[in-house]
N, CA, C and O atoms as a GROMACS GRO file, in nm:
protein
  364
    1UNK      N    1  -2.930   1.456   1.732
    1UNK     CA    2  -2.788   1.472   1.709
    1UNK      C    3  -2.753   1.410   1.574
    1UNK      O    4  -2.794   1.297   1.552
    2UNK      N    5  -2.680   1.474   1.480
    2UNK     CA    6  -2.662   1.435   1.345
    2UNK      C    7  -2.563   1.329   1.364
    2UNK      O    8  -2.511   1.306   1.474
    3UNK      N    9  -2.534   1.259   1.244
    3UNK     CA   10  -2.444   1.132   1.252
    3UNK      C   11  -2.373   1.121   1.199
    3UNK      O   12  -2.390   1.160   1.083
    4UNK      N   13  -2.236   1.060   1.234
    4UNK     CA   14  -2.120   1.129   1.147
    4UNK      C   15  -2.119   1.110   1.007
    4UNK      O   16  -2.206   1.030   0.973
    5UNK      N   17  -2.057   1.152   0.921
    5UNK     CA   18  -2.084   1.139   0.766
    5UNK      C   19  -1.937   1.097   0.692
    5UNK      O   20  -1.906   1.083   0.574
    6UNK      N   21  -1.860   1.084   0.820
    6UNK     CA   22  -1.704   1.060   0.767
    6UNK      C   23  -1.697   0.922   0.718
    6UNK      O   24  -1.754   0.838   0.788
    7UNK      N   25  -1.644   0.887   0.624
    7UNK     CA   26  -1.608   0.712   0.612
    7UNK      C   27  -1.459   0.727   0.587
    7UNK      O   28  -1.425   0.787   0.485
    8UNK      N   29  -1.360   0.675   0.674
    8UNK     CA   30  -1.234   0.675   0.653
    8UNK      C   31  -1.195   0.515   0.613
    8UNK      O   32  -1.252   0.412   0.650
    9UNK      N   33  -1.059   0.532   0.511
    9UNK     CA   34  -1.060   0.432   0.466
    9UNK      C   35  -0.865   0.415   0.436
    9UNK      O   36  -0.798   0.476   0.353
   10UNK      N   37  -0.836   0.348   0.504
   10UNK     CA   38  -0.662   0.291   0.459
   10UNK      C   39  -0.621   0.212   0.340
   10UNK      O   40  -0.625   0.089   0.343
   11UNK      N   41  -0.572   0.292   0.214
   11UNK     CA   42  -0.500   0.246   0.127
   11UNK      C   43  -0.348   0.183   0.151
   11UNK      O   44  -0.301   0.191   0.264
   12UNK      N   45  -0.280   0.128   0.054
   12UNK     CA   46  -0.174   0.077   0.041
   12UNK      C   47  -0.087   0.070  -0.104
   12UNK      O   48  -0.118  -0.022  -0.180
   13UNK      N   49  -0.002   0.144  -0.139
   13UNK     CA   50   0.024   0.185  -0.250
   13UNK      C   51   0.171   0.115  -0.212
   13UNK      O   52   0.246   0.140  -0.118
   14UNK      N   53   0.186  -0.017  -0.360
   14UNK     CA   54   0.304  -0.092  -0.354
   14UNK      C   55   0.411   0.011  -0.480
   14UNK      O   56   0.375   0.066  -0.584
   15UNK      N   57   0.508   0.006  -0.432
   15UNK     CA   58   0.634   0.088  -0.507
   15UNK      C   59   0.775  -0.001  -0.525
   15UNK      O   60   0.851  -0.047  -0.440
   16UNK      N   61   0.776  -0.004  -0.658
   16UNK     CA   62   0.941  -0.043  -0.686
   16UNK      C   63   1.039   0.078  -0.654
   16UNK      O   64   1.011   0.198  -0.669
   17UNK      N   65   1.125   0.041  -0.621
   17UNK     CA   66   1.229   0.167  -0.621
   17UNK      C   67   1.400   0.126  -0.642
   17UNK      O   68   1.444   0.018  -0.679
   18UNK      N   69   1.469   0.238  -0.611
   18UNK     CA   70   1.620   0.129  -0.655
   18UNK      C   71   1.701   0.092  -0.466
   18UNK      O   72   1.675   0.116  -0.348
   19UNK      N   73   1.772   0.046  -0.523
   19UNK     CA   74   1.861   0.000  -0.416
   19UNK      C   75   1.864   0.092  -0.301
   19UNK      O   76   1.831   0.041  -0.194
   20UNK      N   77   1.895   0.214  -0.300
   20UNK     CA   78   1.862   0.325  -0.200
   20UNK      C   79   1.746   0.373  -0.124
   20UNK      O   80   1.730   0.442  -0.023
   21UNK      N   81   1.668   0.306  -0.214
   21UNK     CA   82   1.519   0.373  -0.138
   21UNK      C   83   1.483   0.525  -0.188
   21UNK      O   84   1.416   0.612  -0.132
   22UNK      N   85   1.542   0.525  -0.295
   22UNK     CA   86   1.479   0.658  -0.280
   22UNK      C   87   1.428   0.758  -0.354
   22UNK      O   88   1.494   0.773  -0.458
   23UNK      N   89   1.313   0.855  -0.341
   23UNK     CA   90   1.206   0.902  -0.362
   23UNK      C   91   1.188   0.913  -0.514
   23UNK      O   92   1.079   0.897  -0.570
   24UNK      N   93   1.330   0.949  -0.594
   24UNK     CA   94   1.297   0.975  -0.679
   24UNK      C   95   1.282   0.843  -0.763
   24UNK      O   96   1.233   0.847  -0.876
   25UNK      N   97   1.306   0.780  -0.731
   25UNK     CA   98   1.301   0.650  -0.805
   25UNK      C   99   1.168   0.556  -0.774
   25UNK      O  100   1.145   0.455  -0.841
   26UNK      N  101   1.094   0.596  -0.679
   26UNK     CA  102   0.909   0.516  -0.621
   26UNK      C  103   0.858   0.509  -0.792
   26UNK      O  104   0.892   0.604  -0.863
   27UNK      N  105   0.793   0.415  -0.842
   27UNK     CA  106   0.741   0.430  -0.904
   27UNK      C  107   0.633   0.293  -0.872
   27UNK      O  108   0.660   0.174  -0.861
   28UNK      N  109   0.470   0.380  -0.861
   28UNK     CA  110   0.382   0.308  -0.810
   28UNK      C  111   0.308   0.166  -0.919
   28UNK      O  112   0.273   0.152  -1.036
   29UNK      N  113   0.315   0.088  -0.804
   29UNK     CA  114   0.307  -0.081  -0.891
   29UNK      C  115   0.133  -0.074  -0.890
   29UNK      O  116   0.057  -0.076  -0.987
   30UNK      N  117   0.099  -0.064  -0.734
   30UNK     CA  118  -0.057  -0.112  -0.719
   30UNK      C  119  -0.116  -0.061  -0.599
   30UNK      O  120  -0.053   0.012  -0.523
   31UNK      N  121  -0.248  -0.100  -0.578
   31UNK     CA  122  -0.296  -0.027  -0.464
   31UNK      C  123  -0.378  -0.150  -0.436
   31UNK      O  124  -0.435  -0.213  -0.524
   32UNK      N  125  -0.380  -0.189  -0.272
   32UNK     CA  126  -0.438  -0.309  -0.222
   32UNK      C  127  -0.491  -0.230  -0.086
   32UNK      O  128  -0.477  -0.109  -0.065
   33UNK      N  129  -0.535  -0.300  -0.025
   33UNK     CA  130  -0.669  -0.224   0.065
   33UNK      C  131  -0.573  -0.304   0.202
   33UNK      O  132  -0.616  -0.273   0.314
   34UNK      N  133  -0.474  -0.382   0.202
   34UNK     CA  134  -0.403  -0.426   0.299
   34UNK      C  135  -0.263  -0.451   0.269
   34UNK      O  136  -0.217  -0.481   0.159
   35UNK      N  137  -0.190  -0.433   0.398
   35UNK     CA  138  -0.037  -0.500   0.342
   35UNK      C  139   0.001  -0.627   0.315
   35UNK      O  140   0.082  -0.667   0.231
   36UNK      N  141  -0.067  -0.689   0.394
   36UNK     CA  142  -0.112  -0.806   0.399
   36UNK      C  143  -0.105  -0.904   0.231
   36UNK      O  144  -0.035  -0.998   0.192
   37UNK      N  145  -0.209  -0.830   0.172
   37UNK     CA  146  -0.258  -0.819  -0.002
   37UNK      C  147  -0.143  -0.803  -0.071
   37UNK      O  148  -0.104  -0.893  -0.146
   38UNK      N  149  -0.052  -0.654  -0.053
   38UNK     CA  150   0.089  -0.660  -0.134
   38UNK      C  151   0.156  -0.780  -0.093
   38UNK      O  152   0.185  -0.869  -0.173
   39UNK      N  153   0.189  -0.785   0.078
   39UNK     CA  154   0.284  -0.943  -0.018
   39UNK      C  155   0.228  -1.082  -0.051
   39UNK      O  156   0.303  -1.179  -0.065
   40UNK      N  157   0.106  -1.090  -0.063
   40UNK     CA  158   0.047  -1.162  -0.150
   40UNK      C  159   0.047  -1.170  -0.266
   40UNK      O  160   0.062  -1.281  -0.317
   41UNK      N  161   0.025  -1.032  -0.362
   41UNK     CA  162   0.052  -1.032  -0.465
   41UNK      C  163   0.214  -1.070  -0.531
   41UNK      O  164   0.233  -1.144  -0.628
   42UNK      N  165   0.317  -1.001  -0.453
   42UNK     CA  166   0.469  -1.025  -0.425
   42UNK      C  167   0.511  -1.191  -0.434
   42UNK      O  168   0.599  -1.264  -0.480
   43UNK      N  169   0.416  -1.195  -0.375
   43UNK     CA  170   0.456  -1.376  -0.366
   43UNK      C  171   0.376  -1.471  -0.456
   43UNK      O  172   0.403  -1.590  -0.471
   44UNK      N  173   0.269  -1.402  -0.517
   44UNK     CA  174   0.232  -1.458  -0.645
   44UNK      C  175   0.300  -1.420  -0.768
   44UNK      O  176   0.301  -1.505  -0.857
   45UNK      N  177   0.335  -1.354  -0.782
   45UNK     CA  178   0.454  -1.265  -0.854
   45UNK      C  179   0.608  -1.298  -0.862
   45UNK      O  180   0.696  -1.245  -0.929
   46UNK      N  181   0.611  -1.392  -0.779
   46UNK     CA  182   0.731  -1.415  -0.713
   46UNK      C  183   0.864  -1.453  -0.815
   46UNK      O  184   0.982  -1.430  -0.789
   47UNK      N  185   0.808  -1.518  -0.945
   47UNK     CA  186   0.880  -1.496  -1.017
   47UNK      C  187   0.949  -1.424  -1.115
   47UNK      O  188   1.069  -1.433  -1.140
   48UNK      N  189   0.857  -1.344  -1.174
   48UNK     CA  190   0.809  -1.257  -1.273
   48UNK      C  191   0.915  -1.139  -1.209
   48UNK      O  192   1.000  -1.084  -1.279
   49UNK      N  193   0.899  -1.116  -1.096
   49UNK     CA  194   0.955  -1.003  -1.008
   49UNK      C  195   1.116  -1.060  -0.940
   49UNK      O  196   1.173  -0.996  -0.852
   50UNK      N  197   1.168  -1.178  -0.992
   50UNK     CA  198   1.243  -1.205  -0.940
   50UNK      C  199   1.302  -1.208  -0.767
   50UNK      O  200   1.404  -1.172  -0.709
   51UNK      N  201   1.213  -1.252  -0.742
   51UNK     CA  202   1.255  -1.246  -0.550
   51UNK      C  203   1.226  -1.353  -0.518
   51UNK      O  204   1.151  -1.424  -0.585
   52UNK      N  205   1.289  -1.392  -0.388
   52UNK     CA  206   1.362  -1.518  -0.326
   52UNK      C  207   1.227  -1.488  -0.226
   52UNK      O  208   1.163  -1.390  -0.186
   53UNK      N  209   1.226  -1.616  -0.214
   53UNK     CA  210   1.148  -1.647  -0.071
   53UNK      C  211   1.166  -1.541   0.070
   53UNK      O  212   1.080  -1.488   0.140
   54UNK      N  213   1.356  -1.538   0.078
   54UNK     CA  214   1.383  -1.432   0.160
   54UNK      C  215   1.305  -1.304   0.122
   54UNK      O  216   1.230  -1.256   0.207
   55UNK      N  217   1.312  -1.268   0.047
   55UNK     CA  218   1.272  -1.085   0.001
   55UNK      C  219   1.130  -1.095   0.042
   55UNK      O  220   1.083  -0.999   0.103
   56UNK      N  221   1.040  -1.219   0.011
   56UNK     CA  222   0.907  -1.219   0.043
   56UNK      C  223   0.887  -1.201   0.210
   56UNK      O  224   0.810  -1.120   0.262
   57UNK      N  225   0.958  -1.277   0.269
   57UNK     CA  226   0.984  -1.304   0.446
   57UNK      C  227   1.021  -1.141   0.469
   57UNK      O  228   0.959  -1.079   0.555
   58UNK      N  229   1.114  -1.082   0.399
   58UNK     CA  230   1.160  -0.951   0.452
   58UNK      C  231   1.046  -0.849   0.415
   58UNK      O  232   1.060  -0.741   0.472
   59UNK      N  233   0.954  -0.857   0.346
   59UNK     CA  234   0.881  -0.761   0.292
   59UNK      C  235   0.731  -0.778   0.394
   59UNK      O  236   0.657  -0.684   0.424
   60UNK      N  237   0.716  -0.898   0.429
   60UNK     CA  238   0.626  -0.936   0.580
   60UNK      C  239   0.657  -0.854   0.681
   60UNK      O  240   0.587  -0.772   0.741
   61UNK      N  241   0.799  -0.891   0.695
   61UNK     CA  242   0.798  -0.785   0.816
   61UNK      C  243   0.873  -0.664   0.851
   61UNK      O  244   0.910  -0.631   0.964
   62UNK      N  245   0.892  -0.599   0.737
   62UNK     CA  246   0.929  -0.491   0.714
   62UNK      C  247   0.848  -0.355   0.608
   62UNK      O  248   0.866  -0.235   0.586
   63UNK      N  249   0.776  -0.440   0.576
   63UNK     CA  250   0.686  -0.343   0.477
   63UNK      C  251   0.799  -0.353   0.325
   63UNK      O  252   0.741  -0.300   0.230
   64UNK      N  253   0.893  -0.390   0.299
   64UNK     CA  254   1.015  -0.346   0.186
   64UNK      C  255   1.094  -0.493   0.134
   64UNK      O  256   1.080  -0.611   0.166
   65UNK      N  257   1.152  -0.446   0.071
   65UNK     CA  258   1.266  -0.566   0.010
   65UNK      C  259   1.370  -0.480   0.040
   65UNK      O  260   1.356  -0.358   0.058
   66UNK      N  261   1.518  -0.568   0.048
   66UNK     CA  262   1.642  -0.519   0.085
   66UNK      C  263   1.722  -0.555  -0.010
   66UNK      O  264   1.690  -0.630  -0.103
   67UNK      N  265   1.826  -0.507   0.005
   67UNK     CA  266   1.937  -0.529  -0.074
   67UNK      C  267   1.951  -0.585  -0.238
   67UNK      O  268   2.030  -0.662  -0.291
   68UNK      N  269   1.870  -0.530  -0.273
   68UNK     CA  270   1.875  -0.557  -0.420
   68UNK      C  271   1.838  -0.450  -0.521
   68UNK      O  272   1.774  -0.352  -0.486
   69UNK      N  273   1.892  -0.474  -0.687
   69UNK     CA  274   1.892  -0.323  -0.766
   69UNK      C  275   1.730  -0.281  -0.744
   69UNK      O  276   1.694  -0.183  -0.678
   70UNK      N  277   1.639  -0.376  -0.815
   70UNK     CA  278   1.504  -0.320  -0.759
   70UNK      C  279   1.458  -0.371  -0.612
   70UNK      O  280   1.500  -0.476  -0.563
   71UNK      N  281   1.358  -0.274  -0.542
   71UNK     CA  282   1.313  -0.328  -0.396
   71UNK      C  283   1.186  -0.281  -0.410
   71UNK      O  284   1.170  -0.174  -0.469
   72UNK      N  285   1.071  -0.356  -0.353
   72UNK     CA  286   0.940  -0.314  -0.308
   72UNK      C  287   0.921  -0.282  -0.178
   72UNK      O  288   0.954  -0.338  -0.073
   73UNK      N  289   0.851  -0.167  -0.207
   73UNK     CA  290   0.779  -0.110  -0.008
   73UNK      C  291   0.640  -0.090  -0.041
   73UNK      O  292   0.592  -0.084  -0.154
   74UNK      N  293   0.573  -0.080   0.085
   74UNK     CA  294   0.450  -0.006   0.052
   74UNK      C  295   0.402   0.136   0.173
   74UNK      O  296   0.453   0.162   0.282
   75UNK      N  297   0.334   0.179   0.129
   75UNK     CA  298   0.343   0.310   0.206
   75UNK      C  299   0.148   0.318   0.245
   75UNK      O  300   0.070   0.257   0.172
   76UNK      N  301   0.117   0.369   0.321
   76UNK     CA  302  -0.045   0.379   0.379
   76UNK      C  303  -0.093   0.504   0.322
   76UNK      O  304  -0.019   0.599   0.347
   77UNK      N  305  -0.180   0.525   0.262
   77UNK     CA  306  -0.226   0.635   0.259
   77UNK      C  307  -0.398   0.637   0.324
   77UNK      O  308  -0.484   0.552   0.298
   78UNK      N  309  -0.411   0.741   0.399
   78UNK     CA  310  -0.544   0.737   0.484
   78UNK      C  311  -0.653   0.815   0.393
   78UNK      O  312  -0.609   0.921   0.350
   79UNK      N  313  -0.748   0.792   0.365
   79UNK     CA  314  -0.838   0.837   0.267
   79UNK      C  315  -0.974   0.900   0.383
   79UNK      O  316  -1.002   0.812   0.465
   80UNK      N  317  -1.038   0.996   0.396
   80UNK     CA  318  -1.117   1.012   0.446
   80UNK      C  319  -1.224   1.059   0.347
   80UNK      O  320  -1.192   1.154   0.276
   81UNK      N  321  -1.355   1.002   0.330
   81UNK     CA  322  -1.478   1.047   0.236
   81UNK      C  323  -1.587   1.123   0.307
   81UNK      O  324  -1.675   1.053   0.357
   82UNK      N  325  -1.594   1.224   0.317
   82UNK     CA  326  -1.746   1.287   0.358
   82UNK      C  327  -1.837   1.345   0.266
   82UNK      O  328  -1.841   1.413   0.164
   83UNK      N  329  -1.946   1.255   0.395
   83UNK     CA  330  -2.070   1.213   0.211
   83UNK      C  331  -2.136   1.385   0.242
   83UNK      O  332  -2.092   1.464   0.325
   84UNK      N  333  -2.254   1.408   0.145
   84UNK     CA  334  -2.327   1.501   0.167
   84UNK      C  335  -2.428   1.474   0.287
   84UNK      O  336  -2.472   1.363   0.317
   85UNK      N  337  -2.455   1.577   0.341
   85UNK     CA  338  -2.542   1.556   0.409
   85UNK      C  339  -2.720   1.543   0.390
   85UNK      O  340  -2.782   1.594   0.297
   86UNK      N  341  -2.767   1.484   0.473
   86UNK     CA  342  -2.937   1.413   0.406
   86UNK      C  343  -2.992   1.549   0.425
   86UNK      O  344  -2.932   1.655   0.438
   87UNK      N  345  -3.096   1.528   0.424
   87UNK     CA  346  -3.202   1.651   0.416
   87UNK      C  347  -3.205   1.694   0.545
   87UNK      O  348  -3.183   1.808   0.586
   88UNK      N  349  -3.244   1.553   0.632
   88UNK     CA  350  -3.292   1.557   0.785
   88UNK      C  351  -3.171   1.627   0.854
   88UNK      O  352  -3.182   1.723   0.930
   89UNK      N  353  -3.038   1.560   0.813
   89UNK     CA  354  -2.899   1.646   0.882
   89UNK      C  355  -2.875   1.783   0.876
   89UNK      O  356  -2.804   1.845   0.955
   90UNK      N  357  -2.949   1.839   0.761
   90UNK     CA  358  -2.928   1.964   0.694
   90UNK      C  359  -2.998   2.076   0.785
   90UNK      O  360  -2.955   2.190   0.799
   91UNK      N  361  -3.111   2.026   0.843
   91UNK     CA  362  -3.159   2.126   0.904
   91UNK      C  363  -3.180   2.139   1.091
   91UNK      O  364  -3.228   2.240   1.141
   0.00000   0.00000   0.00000
C-alpha cells in the first residue's frame, strides 16, 4: 500500500488594515508558522507599532486589534505539498 505523499502545513499571514477591517486596505506585514508567533512579534514591536498592552491582550484573543486608525489580524492559510512520487510508489 503506497504512503501518503501529502505534507500539509498552516501558515499565518499578519495584516495591518484600517479601522474598518477592511479588505481593501489588508496589507500583508509577515508570515509566522503560528498565531501564537504574530503576537509575539506584536509585542516585540510593541512600540514601533504603537500599541498598548491592551491591543496586545486583544490580539491574543481575538486574532486582531480594535479600535484604532491602524489594526492587526492574522488570517490561516492551509498549504498542502505533494511530493513526487518514489520509484517504488510509481509502480
Amino acid at each position: 500500500m503506497a504512503t501518503s505523499n501529502r505534507i500539509k502545513a498552516e501558515m499565518y499571514i499578519l495584516f495591518s488594515c484600517n479601522a474598518w477591517h477592511e479588505y481593501s486596505s489588508f496589507e500583508p506585514k509577515a508570515v509566522f508558522s503560528s498565531i501564537e508567533k504574530a503576537a509575539d512579534f506584536l509585542q516585540k514591536n510593541r512600540r514601533k507599532l504603537k500599541l498598548e498592552e491592551d491591543d496586545i491582550e486583544c490580539f491574543r484573543q481575538h486574532s486582531q486589534t480594535q479600535g484604532r486608525n491602524t489594526n492587526y489580524l492574522v488570517q490561516s492559510l492551509s498549504l498542502i505539498h505533494i511530493s513526487e512520487p518514489t520509484r517504488q510508489e510509481a509502480i
